[in-house]
C-alpha angles and dihedrals in degrees: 000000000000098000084062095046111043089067093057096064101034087053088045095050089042089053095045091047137053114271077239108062089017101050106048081045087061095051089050089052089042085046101053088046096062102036091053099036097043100045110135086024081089145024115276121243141057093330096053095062097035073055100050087039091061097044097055086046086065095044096055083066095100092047096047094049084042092052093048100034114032101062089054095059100030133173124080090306084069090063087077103065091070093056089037093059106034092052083050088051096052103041085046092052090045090044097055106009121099091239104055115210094343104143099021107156093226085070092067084071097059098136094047102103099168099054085037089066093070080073091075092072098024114014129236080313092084092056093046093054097040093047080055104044090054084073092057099050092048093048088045091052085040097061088047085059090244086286094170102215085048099057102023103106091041082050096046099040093056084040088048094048095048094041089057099049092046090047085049100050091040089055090049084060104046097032097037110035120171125286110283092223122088152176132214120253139198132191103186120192124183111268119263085253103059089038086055093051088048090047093056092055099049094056084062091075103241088104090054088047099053092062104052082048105251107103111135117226092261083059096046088054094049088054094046078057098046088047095049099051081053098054104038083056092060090034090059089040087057101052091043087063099039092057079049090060113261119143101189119040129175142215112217111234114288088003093152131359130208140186119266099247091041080062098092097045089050094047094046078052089056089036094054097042093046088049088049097049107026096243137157094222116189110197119202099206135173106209110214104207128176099238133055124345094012100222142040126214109223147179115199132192127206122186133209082263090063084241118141095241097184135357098199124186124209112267099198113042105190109239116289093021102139098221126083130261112265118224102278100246121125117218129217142174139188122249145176080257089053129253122342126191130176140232130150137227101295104023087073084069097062105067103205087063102059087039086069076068094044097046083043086057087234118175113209122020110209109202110182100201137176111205129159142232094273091057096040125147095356093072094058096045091050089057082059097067087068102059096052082046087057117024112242128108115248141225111193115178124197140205109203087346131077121289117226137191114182137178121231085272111049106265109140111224101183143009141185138161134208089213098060098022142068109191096073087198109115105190120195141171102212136181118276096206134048144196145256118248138199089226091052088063103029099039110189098341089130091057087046083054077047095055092036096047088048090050093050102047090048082056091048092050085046091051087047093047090055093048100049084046094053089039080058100049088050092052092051093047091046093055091044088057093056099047092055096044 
């Protein structure tokens, strides 16, 4: 409630002040927000404030068009230019900024089935301008002194339009419930022991070393044991949940890493077990090689048939990650448990990448991540946004993070967290089959109606501000014209 309600006061508090002395007040607030609430998202220092400062900057933008533009066009058509920039404002920072969609207002709602399942027509895009349209119409009612016959039809129309999406969304969940037939899942991550153990040797600098490309061979064995203990661990855990009957299991991002040359050993292991026990195994590897940048950051499928179906790179490394970006393209392939496609960790956050699955009518998204406790459990839930976008269930594994399946509307089926338990085994039956959506094929065409309608209402403000001027300019003249006759 506080993500729809927060707007209402700051707006109110922007329109009853000068941009001067209101404004400057808004990005303080806004500061002070980011730089408590995101601490450990980002390194601490210098950086980390000059960071949260120009964030709020930026996010001062829709204050800063309502407070220029709305009083010039006034009545209930000026409450949309609140909603209309600061859903601008949100899709052009995840376009072009490095953290995608991280932030966005529409995730505080994660839990609200019913009003989710809009994003499947227009993305997160249609909450976030819902959540802000709700301060305008307030303020607009406000200023009308909440007379009822004064502010009814503006009332009535907001109240019509979110009725009818709850009820909406709240119909999709009781009339279309998921498919009835499923598939077991595993998302395996290493024990806290053997973490632990890793942990221990790492500290000791041949990791670091490793990747900047100087380990001695002394450092590089000390890492092949590190690693091993690693793998064997989720090896063991695999085939403990295959005899158990899972047919996909899945590796969280950088679960375990292994020398280049070690690469083919460790592939030929997952091939043989997945041929053994008929298994769709997902591997989350970090590939140490011996040139620039040192390491890859990889997702590998092995089929029954013991075949590499896709090695897939990262596309998004978050800021300050060491490997390349891969190519972009998200793989898929069809399978007796329908069909599976790949992203990992931060690539979810960015919303054109997971739509290549849902315009390629994938089923189940595997996405192998490695989070850690300051982004737990927000991280997970937000992956979840793209599966209601696109149609398809998701199985999201976690090193040090939550660990999330959900179904393609949002139901989550199972749950588990590094931070509170100690099994690191999360064990789901999800659908094999799942649906067609209007954002799939549309992609972000509402945010682009967000960008065009605040573009033309700025113009129309533009266009009313010439005419009263020259209104103005007439009257004067006109007076001027009597008093001399």
């Amino acid at each position: 409630m506080a993500a729809w309600l927060s707007s209402v006061f700051m707006l109110r508090f922007v329109r009853t002040q000068s941009p001067i002395r209101g404004l400057p007040l808004v990005w303080l607030a806004t500061f002070a927000t980011i730089a408590l609430t995101s601490q450990g998202t980002l390194p601490s220092g210098l950086f980390y404030f000059l960071f949260a400062a120009g964030t709020a900057l930026v996010a001062t933008f829709p204050y800063l068009v309502d407070r220029l533009v709305a009083p010039r066009i006034g009545g209930f058509l000026a409450t949309l230019v609140f909603p209309l920039a600061w859903t601008s404002y949100e899709y052009l920072t995840a376009l072009i900024g490095p953290f995608g969609t991280i932030g966005s207002i529409a995730y505080t709602q994660y839990g609200n089935l019913p009003l989710l399942q809009i994003v499947s027509v227009t993305g997160i895009w249609g909450i976030s301008f819902l959540i802000t349209w709700l301060a305008p119409v307030v303020n607009w009612a406000w200023e009308r002194g909440f007379a009822w016959p004064r502010v009814r039809g503006g009332i009535l129309l907001y109240s019509g339009i979110l009725t009818v999406i709850l009820l909406g969304g709240g119909a999709r969940l009781v009339f279309t419930p998921a498919a009835a037939n499923t598939v077991r899942v595993a998302g395996i991550s290493p024990s806290r022991t053997v973490e632990a153990s890793y942990d221990q040797m790492r500290r000791s600098g041949a990791f670091d070393a490793l990747f900047l490309g100087k380990a001695t061979d002394r450092q590089r064995e000390m890492a092949r044991t590190a690693y091993a203990k690693l793998t064997d661990d989720l090896f063991m855990r695999t085939e403990q949940e295959a005899k158990a009957g899972a047919k996909i299991v899945l590796w969280p991002e950088a679960s375990t890493s292994v020398l280049q040359e070690d690469e083919t050993a460790l592939l030929k292991r997952g091939s043989t077990l997945s041929q053994e026990y008929g298994i769709y195994l997902e591997m989350g590897l970090i590939i140490v090689t011996p040139k620039a940048p040192f390491a890859e950051n990889k997702a590998l499928l092995i089929a029954p048939t013991g075949e590499v179906i896709w090695n897939y790179d990262k596309a998004h490394p978050v800021p300050g990650e060491p490997w390349l970006p891969g190519d972009g393209r998200v793989p898929n392939t069809m399978t007796p448990y329908g069909r599976l496609a790949t992203v990992i960790c931060f690539d979810a956050d960015f919303p054109a990448l997971p739509r290549q699955a849902g315009q390629a009518g994938v089923d189940l998204l595997l996405r192998p991540a490695h989070e850690w406790q300051e982004i737990d459990p927000l991280h997970a839930q937000i992956a979840t946004f793209r599966a209601i976008e696109n149609g398809f269930s998701l199985l999201s594994e976690a090193e040090q993070g939550r660990s999330i399946a959900v179904d393609y509307e949002g139901r989550v089926l199972a749950s588990s967290d590094a931070f509170t338990s100690d099994a690191q085994v999360m064990v789901a039956l999800v659908p094999t089959q799942g649906v067609h959506t209007i954002y799939a094929v549309i992609g972000d065409l509402f945010a682009w109606l967000c960008i065009a309608g605040m573009v033309i209402l700025i113009c129309v403000a533009v266009v009313l501000r010439q005419a009263r001027t020259t209104n103005e300019q007439q009257v004067v003249q006109t007076q001027e014209q009597i008093l001399v006759e």
